[in-house]
N, CA and C atoms as an extended XYZ file, in Angstrom:
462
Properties=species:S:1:pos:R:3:atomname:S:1:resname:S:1:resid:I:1 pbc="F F F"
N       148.587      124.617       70.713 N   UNK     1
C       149.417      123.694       69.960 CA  UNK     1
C       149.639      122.440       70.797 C   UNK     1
N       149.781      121.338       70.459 N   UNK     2
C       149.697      120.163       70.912 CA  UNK     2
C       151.541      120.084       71.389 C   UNK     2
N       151.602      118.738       72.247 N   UNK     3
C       152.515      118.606       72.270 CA  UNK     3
C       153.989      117.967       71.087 C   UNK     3
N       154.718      118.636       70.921 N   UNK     4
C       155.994      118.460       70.133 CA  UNK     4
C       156.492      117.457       70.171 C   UNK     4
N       157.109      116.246       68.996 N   UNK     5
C       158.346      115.197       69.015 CA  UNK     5
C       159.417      116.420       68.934 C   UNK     5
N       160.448      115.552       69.479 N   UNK     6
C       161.574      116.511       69.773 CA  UNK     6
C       161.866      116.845       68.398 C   UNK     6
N       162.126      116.141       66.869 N   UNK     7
C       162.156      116.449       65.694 CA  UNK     7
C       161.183      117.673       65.273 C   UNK     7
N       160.333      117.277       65.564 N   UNK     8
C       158.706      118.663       65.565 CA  UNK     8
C       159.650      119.928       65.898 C   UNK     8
N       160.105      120.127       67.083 N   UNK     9
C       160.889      120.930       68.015 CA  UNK     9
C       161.680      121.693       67.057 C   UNK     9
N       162.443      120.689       66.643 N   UNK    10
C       163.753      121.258       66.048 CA  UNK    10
C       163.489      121.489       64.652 C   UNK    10
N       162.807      121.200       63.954 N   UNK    11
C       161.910      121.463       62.405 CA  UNK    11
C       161.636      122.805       62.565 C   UNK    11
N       160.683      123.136       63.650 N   UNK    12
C       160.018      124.307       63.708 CA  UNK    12
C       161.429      125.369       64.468 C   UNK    12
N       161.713      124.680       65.443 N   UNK    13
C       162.897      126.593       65.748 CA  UNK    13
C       163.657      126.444       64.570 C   UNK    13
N       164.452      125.741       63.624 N   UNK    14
C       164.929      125.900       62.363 CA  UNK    14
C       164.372      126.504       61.406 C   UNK    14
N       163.068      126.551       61.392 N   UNK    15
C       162.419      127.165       60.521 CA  UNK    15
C       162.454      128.800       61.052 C   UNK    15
N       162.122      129.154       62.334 N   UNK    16
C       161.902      130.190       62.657 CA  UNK    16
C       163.409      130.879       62.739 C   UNK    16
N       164.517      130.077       62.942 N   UNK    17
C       165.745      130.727       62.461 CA  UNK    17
C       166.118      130.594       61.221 C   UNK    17
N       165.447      130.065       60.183 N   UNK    18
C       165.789      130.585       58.995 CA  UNK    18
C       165.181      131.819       58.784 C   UNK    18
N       164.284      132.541       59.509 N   UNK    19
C       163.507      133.799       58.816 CA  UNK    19
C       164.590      134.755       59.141 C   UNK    19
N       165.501      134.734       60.514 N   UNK    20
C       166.347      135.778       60.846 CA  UNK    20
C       167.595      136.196       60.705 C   UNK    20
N       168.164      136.768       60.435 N   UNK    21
C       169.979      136.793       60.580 CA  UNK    21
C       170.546      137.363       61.137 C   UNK    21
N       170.211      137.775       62.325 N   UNK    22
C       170.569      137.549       63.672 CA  UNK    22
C       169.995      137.394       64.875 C   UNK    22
N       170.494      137.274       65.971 N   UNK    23
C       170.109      137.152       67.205 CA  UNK    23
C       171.046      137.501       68.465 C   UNK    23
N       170.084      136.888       69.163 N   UNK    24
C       170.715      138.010       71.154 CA  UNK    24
C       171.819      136.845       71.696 C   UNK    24
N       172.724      137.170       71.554 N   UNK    25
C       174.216      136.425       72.273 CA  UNK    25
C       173.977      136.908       73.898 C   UNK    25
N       173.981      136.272       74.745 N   UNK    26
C       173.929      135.938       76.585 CA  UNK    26
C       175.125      136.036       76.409 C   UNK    26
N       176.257      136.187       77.199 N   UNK    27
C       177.842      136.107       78.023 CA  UNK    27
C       177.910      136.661       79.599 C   UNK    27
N       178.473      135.894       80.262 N   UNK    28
C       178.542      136.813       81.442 CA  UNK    28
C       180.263      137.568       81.321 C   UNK    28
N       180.168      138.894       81.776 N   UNK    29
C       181.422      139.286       81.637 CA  UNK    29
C       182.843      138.545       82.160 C   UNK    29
N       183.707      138.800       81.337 N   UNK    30
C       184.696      137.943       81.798 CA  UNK    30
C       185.753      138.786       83.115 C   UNK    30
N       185.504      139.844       82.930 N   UNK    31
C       185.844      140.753       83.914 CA  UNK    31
C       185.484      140.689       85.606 C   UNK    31
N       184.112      140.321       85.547 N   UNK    32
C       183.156      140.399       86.935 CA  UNK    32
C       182.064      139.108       86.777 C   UNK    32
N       181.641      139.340       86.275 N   UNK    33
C       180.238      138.019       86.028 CA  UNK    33
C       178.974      138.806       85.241 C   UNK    33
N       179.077      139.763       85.244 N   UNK    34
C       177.734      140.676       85.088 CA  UNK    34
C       177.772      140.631       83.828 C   UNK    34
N       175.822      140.024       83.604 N   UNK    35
C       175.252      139.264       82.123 CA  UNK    35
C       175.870      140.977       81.158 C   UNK    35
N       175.759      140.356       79.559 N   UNK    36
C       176.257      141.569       79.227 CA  UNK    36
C       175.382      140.725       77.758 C   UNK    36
N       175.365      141.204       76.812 N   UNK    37
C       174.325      140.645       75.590 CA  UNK    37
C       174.589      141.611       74.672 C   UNK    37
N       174.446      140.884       73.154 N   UNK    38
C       174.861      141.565       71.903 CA  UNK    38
C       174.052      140.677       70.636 C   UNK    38
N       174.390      141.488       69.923 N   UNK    39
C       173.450      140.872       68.421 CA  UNK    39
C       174.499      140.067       67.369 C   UNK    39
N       174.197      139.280       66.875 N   UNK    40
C       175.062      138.339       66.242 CA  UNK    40
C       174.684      137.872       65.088 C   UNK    40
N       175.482      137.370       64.063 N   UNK    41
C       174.297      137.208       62.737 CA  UNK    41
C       174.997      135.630       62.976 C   UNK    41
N       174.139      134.767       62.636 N   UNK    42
C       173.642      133.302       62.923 CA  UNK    42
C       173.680      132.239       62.086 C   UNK    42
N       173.445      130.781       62.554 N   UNK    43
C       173.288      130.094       61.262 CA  UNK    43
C       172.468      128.945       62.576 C   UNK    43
N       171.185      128.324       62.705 N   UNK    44
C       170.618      127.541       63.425 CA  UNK    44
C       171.080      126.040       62.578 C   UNK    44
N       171.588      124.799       62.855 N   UNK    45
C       171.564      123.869       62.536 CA  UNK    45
C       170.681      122.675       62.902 C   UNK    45
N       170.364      122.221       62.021 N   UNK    46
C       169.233      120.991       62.475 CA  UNK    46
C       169.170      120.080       63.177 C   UNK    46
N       170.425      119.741       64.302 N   UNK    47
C       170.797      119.582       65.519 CA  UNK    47
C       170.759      119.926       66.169 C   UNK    47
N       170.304      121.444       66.172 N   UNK    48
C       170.495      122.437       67.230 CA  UNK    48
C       171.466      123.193       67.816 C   UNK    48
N       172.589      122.938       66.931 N   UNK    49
C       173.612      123.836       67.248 CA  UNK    49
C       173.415      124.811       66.673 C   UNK    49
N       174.134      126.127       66.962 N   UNK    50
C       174.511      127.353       66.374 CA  UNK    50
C       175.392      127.727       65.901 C   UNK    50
N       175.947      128.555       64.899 N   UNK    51
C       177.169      128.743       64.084 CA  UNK    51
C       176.903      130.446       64.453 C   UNK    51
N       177.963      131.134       64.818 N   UNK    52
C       178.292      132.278       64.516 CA  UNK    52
C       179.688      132.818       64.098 C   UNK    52
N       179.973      134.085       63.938 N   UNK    53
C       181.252      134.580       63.767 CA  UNK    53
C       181.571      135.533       64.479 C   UNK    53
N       182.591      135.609       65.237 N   UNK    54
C       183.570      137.096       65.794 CA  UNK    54
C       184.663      137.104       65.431 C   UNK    54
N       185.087      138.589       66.030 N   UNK    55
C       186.295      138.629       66.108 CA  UNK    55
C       186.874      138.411       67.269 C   UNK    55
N       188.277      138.448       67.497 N   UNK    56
C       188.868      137.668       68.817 CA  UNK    56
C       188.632      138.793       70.102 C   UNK    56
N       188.384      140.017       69.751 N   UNK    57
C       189.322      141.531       70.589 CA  UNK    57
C       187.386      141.458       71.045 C   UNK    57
N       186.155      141.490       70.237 N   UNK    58
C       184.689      142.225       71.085 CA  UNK    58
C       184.543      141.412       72.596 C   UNK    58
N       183.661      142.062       73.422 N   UNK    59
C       183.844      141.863       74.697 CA  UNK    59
C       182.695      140.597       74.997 C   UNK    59
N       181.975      140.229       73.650 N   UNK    60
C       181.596      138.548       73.412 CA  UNK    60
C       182.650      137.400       73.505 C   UNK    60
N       183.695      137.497       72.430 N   UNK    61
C       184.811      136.698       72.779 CA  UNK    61
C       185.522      136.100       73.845 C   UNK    61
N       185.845      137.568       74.465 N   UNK    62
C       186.480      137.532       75.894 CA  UNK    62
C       185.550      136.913       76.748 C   UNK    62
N       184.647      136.898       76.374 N   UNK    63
C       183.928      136.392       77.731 CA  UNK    63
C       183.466      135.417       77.375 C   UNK    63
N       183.232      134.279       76.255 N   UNK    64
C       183.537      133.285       75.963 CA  UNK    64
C       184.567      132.693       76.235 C   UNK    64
N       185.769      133.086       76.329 N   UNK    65
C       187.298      132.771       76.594 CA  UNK    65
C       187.209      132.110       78.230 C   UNK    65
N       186.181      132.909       78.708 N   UNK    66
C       186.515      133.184       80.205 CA  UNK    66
C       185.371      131.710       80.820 C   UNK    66
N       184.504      131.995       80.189 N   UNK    67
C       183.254      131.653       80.678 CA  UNK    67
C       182.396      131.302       79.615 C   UNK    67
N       182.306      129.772       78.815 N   UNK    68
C       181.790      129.449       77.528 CA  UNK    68
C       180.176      129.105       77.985 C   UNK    68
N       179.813      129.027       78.514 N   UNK    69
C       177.990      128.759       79.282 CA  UNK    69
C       177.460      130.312       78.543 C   UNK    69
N       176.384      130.114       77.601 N   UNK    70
C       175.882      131.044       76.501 CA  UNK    70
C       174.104      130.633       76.735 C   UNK    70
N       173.400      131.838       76.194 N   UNK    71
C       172.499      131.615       75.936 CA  UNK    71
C       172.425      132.286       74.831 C   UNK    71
N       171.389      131.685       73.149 N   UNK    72
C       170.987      132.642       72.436 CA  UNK    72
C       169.628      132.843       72.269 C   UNK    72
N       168.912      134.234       71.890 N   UNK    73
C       167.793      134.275       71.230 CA  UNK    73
C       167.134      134.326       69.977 C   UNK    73
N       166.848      133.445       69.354 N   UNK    74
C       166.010      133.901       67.895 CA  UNK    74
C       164.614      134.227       68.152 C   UNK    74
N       164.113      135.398       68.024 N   UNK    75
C       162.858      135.970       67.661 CA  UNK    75
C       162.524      136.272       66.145 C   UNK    75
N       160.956      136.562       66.628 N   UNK    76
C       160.648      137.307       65.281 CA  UNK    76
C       160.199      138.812       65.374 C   UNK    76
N       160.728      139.336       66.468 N   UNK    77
C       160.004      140.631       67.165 CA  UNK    77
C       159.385      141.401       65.769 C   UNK    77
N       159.716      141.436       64.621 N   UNK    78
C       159.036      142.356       64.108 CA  UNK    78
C       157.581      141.861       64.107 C   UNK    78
N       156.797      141.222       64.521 N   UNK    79
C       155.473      140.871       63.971 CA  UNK    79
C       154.230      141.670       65.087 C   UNK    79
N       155.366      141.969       66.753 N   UNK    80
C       154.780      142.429       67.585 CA  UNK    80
C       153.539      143.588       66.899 C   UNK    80
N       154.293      144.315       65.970 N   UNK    81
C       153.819      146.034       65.777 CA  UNK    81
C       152.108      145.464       65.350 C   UNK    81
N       151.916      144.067       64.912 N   UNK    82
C       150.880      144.242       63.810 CA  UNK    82
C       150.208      142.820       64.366 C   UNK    82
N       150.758      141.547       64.866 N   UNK    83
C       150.097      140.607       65.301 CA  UNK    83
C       151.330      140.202       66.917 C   UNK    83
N       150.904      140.477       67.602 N   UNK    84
C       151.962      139.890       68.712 CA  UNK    84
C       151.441      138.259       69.234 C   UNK    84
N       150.487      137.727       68.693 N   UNK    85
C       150.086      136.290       68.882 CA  UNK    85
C       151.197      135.454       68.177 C   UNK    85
N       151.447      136.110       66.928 N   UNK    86
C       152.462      135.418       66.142 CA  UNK    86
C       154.067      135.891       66.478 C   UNK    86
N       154.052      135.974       67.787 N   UNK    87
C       155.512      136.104       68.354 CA  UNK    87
C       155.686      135.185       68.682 C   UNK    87
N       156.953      134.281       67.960 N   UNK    88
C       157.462      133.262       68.123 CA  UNK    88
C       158.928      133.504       68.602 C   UNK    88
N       159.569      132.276       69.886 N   UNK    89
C       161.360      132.596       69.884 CA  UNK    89
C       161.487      131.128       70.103 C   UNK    89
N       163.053      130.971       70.306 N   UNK    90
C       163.731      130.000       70.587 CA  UNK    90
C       164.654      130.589       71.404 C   UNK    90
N       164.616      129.367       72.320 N   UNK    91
C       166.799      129.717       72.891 CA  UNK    91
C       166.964      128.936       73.194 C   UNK    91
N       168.003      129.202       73.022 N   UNK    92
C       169.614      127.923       73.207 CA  UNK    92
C       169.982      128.001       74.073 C   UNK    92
N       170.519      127.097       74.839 N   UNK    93
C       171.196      127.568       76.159 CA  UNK    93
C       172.220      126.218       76.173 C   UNK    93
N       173.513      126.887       75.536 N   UNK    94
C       174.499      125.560       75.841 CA  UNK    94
C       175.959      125.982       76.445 C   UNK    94
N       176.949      125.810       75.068 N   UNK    95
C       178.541      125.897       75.545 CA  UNK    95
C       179.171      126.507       74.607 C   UNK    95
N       179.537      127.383       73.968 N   UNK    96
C       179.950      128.441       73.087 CA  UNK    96
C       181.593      127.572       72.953 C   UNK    96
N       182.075      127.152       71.799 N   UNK    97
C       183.318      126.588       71.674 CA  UNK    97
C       183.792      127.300       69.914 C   UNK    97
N       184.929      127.492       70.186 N   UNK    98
C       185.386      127.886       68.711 CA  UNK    98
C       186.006      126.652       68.172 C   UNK    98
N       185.472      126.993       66.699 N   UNK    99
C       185.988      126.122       65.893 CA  UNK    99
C       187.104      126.383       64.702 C   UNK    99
N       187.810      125.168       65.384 N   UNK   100
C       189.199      125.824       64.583 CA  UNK   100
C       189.490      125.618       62.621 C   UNK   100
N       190.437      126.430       62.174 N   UNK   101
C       190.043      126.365       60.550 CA  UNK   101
C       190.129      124.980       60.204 C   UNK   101
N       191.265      124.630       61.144 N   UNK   102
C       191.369      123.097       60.447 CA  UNK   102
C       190.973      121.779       60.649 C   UNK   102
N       189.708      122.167       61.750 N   UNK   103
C       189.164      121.026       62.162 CA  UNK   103
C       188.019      120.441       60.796 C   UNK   103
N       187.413      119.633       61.276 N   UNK   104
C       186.687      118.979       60.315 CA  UNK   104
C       185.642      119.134       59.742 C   UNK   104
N       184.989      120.029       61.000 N   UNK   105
C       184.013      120.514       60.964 CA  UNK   105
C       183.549      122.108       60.203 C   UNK   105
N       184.829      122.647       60.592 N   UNK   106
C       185.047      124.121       59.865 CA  UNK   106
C       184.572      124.059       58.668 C   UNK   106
N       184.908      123.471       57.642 N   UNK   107
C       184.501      123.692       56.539 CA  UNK   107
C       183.072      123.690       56.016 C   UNK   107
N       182.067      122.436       56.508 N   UNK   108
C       181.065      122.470       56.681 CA  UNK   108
C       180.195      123.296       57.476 C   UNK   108
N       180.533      124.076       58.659 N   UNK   109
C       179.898      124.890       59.610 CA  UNK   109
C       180.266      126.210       58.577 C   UNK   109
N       181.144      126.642       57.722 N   UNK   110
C       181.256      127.780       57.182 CA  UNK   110
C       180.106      127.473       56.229 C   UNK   110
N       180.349      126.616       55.020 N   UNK   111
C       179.448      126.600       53.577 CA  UNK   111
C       178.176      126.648       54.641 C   UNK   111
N       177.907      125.868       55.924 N   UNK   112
C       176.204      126.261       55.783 CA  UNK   112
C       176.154      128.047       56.340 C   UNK   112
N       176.804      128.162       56.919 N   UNK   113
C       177.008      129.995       56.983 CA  UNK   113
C       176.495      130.450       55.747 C   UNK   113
N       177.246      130.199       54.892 N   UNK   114
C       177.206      131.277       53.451 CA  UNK   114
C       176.220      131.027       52.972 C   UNK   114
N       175.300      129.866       53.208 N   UNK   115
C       173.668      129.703       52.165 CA  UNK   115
C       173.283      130.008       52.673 C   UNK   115
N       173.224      130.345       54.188 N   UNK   116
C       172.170      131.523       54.570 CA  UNK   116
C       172.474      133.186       54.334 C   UNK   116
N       173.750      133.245       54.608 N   UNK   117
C       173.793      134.823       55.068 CA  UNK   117
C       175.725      134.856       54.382 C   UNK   117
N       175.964      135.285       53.456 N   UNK   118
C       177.260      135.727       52.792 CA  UNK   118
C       178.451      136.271       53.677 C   UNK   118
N       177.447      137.273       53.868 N   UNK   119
C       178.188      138.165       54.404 CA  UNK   119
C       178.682      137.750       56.128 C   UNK   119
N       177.995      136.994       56.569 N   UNK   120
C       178.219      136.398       58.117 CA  UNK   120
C       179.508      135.367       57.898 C   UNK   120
N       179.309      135.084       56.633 N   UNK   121
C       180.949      133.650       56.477 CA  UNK   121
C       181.760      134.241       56.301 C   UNK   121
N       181.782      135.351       55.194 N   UNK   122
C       182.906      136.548       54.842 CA  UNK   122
C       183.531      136.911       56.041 C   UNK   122
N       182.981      137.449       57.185 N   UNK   123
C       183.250      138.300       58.546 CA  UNK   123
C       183.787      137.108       59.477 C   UNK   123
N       183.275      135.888       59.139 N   UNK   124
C       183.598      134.748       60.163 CA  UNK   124
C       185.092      134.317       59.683 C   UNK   124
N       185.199      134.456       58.204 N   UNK   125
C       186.625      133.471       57.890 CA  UNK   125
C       187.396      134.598       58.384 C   UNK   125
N       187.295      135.963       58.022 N   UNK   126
C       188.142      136.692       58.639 CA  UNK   126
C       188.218      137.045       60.560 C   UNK   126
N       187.331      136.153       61.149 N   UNK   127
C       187.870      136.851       62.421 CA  UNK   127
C       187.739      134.865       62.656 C   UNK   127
N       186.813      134.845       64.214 N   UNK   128
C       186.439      133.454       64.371 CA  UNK   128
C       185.476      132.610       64.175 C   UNK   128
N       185.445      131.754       64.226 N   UNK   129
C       183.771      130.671       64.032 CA  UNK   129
C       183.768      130.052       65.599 C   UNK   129
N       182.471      130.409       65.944 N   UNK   130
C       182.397      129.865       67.197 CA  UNK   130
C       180.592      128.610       67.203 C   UNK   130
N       180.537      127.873       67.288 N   UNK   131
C       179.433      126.882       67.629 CA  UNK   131
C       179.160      126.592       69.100 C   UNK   131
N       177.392      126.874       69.240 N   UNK   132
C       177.180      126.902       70.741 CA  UNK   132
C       176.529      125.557       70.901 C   UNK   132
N       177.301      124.142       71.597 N   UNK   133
C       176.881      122.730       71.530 CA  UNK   133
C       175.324      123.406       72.208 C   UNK   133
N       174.387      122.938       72.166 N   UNK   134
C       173.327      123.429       73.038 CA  UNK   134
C       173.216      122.220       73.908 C   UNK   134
N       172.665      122.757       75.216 N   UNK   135
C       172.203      121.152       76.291 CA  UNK   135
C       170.787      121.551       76.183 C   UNK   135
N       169.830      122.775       76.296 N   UNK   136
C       168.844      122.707       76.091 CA  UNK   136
C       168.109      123.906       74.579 C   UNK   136
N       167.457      123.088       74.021 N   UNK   137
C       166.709      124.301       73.328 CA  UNK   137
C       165.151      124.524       73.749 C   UNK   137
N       164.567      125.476       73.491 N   UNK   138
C       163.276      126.018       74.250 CA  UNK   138
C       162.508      126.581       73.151 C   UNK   138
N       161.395      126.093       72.713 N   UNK   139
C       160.195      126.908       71.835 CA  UNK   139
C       159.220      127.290       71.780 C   UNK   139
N       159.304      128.720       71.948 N   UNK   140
C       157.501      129.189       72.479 CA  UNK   140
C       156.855      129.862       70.973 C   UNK   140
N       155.527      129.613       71.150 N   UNK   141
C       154.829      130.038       69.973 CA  UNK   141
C       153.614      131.062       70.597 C   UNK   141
N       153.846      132.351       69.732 N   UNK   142
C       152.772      132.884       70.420 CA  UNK   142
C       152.518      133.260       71.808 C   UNK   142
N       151.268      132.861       72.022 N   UNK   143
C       150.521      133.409       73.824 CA  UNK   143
C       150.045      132.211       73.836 C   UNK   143
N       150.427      130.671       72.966 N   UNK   144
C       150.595      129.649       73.555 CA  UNK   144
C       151.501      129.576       75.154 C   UNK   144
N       151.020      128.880       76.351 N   UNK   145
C       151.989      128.975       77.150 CA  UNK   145
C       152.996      127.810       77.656 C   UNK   145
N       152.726      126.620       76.216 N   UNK   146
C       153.087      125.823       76.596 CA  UNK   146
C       154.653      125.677       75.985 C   UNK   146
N       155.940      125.543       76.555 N   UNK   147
C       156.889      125.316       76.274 CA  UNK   147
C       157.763      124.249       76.082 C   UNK   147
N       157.852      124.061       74.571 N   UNK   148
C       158.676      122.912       73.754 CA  UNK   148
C       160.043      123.134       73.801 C   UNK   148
N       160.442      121.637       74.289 N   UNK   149
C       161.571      121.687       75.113 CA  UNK   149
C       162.420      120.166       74.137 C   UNK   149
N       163.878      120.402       74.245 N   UNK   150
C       164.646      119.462       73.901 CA  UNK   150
C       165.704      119.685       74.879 C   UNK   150
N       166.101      118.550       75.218 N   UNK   151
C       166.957      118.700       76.588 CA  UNK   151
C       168.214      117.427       75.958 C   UNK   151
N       169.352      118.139       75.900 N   UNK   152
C       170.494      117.086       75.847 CA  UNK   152
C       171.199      116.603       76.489 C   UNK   152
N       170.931      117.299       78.421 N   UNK   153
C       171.791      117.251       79.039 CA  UNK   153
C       171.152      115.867       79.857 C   UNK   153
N       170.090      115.150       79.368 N   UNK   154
C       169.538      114.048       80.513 CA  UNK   154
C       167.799      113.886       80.292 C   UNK   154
């Protein structure tokens, strides 16, 4: 694959997070430091942010609370069993911030929740909405080894 415009970039991991509804949440514990990871159901935005939902009490939260520096994964692992060339991911690697009901943004970060996935806005209005600003996103295609990169931090 040739090289990516950063739009290219973000077209294509959007696309590949629309196929999924969920993905791998990074946290380091808020307890000790030690990485700890969980599954999350998602919403990729065409900026590159991320939309998810928790509740305040799972040991994701807390360690967001503690320590907001996140990484996520979107794969497509199911394709391994039958073509693993067509293993595609993305990750995010930014700042995990909750968003509050009455900010401005809430309302819009929920409705795009619910056109993807219902049930992820349902679970979000009832616990929290959290958005991960990203500084970098990363896109590998395949056993391509070349890695498409958007960098916000510089």
């Amino acid at each position: 694959m040739d090289e990516l415009s950063r739009d290219e970039i973000l077209e294509e991991a959007c696309r590949i997070g629309a196929t999924q509804l969920g993905g791998t949440l990074a946290t380091l514990h808020a307890e000790d430091g030690t990485p700890y990871v969980t599954f999350v159901l998602f919403h990729l935005r065409p900026d590159g942010a991320l939309l998810f939902g928790s509740q305040a009490t799972p040991q994701h939260s807390r360690n967001i609370a503690a320590t907001p520096e996140v990484s996520f994964l979107i794969d497509n692992r199911e394709v391994v069993r039958t073509d693993w060339t067509a293993f595609d991911r993305v990750v995010i690697e930014g700042r995990a911030e909750a968003v509050a009901p009455g900010s401005p943004e809430y309302a819009v970060f929920i409705e795009e929740l619910r056109e993807k996935n219902r049930m992820a806005a349902y679970f979000t209005e009832h616990g929290e909405l959290f958005c991960i600003r990203p500084r970098r996103l990363v896109l590998m295609k395949g056993f391509e080894p070349t890695r498409h990169v958007v960098d916000w931090a510089g």
